[in-house]
C-alpha positions in Angstrom: 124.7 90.5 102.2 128.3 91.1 101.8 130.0 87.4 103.0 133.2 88.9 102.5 132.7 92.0 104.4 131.0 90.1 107.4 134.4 87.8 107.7 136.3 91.0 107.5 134.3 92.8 110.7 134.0 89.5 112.4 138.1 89.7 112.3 137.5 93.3 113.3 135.3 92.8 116.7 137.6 89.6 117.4 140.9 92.4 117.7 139.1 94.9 119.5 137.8 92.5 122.0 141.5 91.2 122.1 142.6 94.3 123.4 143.8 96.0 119.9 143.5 99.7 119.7 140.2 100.5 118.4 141.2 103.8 116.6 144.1 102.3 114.4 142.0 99.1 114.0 138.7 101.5 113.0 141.1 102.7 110.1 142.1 99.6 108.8 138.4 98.2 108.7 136.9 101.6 107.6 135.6 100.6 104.7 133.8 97.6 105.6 132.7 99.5 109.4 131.0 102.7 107.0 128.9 100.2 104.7 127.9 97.8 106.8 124.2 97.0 106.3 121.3 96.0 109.3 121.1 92.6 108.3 124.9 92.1 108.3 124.8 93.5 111.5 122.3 91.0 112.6 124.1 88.0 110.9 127.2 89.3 113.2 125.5 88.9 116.7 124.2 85.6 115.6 127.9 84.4 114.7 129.2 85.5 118.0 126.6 83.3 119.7 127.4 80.6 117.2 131.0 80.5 118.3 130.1 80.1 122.0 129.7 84.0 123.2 127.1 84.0 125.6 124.6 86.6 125.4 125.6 88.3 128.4 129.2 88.9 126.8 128.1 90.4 123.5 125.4 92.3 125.4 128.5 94.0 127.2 130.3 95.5 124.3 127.2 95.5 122.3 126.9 99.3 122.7 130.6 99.9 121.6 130.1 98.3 118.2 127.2 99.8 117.7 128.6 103.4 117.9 131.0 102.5 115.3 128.3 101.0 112.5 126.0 103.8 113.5 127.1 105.9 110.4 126.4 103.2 108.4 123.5 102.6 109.7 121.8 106.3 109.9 122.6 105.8 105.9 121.2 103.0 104.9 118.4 103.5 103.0 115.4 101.2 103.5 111.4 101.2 103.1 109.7 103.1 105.0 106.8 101.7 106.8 102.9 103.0 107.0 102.3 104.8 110.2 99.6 102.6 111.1 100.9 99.3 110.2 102.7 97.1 112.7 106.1 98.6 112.2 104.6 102.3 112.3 102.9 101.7 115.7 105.9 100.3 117.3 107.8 103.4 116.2 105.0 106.0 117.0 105.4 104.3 120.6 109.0 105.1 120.5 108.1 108.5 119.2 106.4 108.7 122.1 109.1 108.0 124.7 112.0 109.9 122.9 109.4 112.6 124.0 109.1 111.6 127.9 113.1 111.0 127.6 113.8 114.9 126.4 110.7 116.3 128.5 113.2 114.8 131.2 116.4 116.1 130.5 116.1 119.7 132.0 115.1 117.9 135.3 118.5 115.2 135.0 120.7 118.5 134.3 119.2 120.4 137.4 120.5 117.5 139.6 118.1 118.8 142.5 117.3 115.5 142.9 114.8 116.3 146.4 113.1 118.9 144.6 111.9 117.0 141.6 111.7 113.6 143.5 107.9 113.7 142.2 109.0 114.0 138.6 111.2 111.2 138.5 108.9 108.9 140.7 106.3 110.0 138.0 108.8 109.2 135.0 109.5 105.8 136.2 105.9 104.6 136.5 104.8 106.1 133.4 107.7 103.7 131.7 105.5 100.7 132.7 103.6 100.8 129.9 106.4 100.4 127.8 106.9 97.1 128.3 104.0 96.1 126.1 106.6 97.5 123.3 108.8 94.8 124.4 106.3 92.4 124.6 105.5 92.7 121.4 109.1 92.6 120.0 110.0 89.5 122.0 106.1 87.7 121.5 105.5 89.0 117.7 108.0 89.9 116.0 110.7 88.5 117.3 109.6 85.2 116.1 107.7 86.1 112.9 112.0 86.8 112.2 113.3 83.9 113.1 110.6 82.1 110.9 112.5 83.6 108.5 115.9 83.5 108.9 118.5 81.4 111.2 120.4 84.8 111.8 118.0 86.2 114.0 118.1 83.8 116.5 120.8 87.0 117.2 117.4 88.8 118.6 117.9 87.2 122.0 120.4 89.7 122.4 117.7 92.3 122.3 115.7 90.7 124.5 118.5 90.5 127.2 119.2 94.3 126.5 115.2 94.4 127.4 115.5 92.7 130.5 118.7 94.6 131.6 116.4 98.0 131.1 113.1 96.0 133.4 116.0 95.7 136.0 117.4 99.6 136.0 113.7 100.8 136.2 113.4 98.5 138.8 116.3 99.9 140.6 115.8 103.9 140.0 112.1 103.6 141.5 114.1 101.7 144.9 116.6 104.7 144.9 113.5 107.1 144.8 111.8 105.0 147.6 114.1 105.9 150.2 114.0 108.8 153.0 117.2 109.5 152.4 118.2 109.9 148.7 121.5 108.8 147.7 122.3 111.4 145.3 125.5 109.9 143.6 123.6 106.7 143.4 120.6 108.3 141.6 123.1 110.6 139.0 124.9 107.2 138.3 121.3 105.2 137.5 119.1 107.7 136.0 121.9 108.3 133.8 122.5 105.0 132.7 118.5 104.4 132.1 118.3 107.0 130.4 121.2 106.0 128.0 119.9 102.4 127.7 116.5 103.5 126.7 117.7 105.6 124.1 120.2 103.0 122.7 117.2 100.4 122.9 115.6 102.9 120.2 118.0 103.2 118.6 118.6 99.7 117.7 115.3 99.4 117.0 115.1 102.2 114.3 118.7 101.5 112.8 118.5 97.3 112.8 115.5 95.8 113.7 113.0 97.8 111.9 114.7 97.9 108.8 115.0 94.0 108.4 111.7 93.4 109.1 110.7 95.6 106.6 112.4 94.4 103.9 111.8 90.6 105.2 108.0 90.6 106.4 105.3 90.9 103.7 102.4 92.9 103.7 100.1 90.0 104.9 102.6 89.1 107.2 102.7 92.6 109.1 99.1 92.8 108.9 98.9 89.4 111.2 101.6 90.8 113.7 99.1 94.1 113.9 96.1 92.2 114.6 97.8 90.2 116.9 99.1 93.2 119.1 95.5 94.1 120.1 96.1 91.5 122.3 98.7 93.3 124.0 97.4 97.0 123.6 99.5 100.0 122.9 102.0 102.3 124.9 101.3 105.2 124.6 99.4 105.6 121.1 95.8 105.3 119.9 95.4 102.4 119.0 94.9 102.4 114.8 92.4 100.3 113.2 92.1 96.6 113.5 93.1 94.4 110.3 90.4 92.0 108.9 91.5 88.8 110.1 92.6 86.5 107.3 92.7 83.5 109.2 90.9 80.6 108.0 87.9 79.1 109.8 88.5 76.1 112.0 87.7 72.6 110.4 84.9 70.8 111.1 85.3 67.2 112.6 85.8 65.9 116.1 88.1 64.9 118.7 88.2 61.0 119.7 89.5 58.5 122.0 88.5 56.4 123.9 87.3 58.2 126.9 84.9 60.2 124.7 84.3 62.8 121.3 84.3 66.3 121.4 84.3 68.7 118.6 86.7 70.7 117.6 84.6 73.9 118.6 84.2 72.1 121.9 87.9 71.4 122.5 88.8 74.4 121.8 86.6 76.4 123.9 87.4 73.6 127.4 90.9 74.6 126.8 90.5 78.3 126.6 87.9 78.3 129.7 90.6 76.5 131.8 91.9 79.1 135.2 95.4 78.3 133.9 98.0 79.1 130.6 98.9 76.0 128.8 101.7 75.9 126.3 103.1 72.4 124.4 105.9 72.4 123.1 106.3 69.1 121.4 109.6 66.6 120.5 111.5 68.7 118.8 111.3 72.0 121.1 109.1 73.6 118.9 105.9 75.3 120.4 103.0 73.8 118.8 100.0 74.7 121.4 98.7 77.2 123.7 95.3 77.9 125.2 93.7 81.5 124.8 92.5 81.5 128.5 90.9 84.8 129.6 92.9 86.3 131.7 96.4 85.0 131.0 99.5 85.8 133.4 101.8 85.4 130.7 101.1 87.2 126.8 101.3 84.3 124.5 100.2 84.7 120.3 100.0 82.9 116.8 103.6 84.5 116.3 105.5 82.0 118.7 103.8 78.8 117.0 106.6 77.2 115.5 109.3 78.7 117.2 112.0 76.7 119.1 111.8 77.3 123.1 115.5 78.4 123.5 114.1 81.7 121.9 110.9 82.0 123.8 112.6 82.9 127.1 114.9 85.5 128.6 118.6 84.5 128.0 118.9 84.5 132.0 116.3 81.9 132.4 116.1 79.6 129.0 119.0 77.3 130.7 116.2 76.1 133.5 113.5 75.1 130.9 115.9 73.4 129.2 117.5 71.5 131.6 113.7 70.1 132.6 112.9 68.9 128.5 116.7 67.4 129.2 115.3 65.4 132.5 112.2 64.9 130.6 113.7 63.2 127.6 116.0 61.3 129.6 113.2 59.5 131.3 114.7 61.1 134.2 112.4 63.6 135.6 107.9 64.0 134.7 107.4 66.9 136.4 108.8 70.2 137.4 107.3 73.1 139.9 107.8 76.8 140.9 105.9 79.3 142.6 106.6 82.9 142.8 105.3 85.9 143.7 104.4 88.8 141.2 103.2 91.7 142.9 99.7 90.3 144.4 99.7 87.6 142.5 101.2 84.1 143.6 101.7 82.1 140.6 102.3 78.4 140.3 104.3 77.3 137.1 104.2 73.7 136.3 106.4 71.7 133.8 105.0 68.0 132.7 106.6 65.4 130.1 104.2 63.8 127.6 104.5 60.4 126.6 103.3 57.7 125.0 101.7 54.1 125.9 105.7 52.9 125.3 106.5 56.1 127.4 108.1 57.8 124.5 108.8 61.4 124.7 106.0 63.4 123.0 106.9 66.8 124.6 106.4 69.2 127.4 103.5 70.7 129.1 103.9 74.1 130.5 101.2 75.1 132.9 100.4 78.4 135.1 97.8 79.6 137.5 97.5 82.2 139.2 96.4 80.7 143.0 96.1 83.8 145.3 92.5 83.5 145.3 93.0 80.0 146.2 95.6 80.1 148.2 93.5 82.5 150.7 90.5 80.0 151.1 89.1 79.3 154.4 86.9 77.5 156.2 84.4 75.5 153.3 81.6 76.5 151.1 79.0 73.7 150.6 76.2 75.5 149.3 75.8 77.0 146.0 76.7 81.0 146.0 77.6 82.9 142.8 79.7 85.2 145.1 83.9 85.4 144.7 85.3 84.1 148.1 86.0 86.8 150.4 83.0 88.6 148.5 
């Protein structure tokens, strides 16, 4: 990287954001602005957060600045990836929408927005599987980055722009769910998703991508891939599986004094358990999770090591932090939520760890799904191998 040129388009996006005129200031910085590389870009975002931008702020202009590097960007030249290796499925995906997004376009530009209520009500729920893409960004790679450098702690700015697209899906489908359709309202939305979606991509193909292939070794990628079958594909067939290189577990047992267990044993209680558990230990690093079977929320190797400021949306992080806070102050053990997710009900449970000299040890982050549990009646004392309500 270019230290000298990121000072100089730091200074740059300081002016414009003061109000300067962006075309006279675009001319003054042109150099820098047309050879501006992906990382530099990524080292810029993670300054602005340094010097107290929130996420939501560079979010805003986000778009704008990434107009102007775009020329740069489309230039850069940069290893290609394999089609079928982590990086190549997460662009085939994107392949894959660019497709839906133009197979859309003639309806947008018709504007009969009664007529073709079914293709847009069809378009919006065929975007749900794209959020495994962002899954896998934000649970995978995401991390495996940050692993590697400080700068992309700058990703949670992504993940925002992620959340920010969940939202206008969110709100299109509501504006097609009506009796009445509020055509202004639907030109103004679709529009905007439609945009977003496309500038996601594009960010993808012109930043993200590019770092990670020039960061991530083979071995590395080849982990993320492996790991993404626990996520599934959007919109692809699914390519073939990497050999897992991990190394067998070690042999040995578990003891204290209310019993021994081995390893394999441990292992397997934790992963049988009707709940997702994730530690995160002193320091805010995740250190744990359980592999239950049907987990509400996606969790892989990729986020082991990771601080917890970057394993949540920017919208939410403030809450989990403000319980580790409580919990290190000795002030607060335990934390609760409930919320509803479409049938489910889930309970979300926060518990400090400490020691015999209560010392903080870390947090305990617990969910279960309790709909099933929630709708119990009456009692069962005899043995039946039935659901409830079976």
């Amino acid at each position: 990287m270019d230290e000298a040129r990121i000072l100089r388009l730091e200074e740059y996006i300081r002016r414009v954001n003061a109000g300067e005129n962006g075309f006279d200031l675009y001319h003054v910085f042109e150099s820098d602005i047309t050879q501006v590389t992906p990382m530099e870009t990524m080292e810029l975002m993670n300054r602005r957060l340094e010097k107290g931008e929130d996420v939501d702020a560079v979010l805003s202009n986000l778009e704008k600045f990434m107009h102007v590097f775009m020329t740069a960007h489309k230039k850069y030249v940069w290893p290609q990836p394999d089609k079928n290796d982590f990086i190549g499925t997460l662009r085939q995906e994107n392949d894959a929408l660019i497709g839906m997004l133009e197979g859309l376009r003639p309806t947008i530009l018709r504007r009969d927005h009664q007529q073709d209520r079914d293709i847009y009500v069809s378009f919006l729920q065929a975007l749900n599987p794209y959020n495994i893409h962002f899954q896998k960004k934000e649970n995978l790679l995401f991390p495996a980055l940050e692993l590697k450098q400080k700068r992309f702690e700058g990703l949670k700015v992504m993940w925002s722009l992620h959340d920010v697209i969940r939202q206008q899906i969110k709100r299109c489908a509501a504006l097609f769910a009506t009796e009445e359709l509020d055509t202004k309202a639907i030109d103004t939305h679709i529009g905007l998703l439609y945009f977003q979606l496309y500038g996601s991509i594009d960010k993808e193909e012109h930043i993200l991508f590019p770092c990670a292939q020039e960061l991530l070794s083979t071995n590395e990628k080849d982990a993320l891939l492996e790991e993404s079958f626990e996520y599934g594909f959007a919109y692809i067939t699914p390519p073939v599986k990497p050999q897992s290189k991990k190394a067998s577990l070690p042999a040995g047992s578990f003891i204290t004094p209310t019993g021994t267990m081995r390893t394999e044993e441990l292992i397997a209680m934790f992963n049988v358990l009707p709940v997702d558990v994730t530690f995160v230990d002193a320091d805010d690093k995740v250190r744990f999770f359980n592999n239950a079977k049907d987990r509400i929320f996606p969790r892989s190797p990729a986020i082991l090591g990771r601080d917890v400021r970057n394993c949540h949306p920017a919208h939410s992080v403030h809450v989990v932090l403000d319980i580790i806070d409580s919990f290190k102050q000795n002030k607060e053990n335990h934390a609760m939520f409930w919320i509803p997710m479409g049938p489910k009900f889930v309970v979300i449970q926060y518990f400090a760890l400490r020691n015999d000299n209560n010392e903080y040890l870390g947090t305990l982050e617990v969910s279960q799904e309790v709909s099933e549990i929630r709708s119990l009646q009456g009692q069962r004392r005899i043995l039946s191998w039935e659901k409830p309500g079976g």
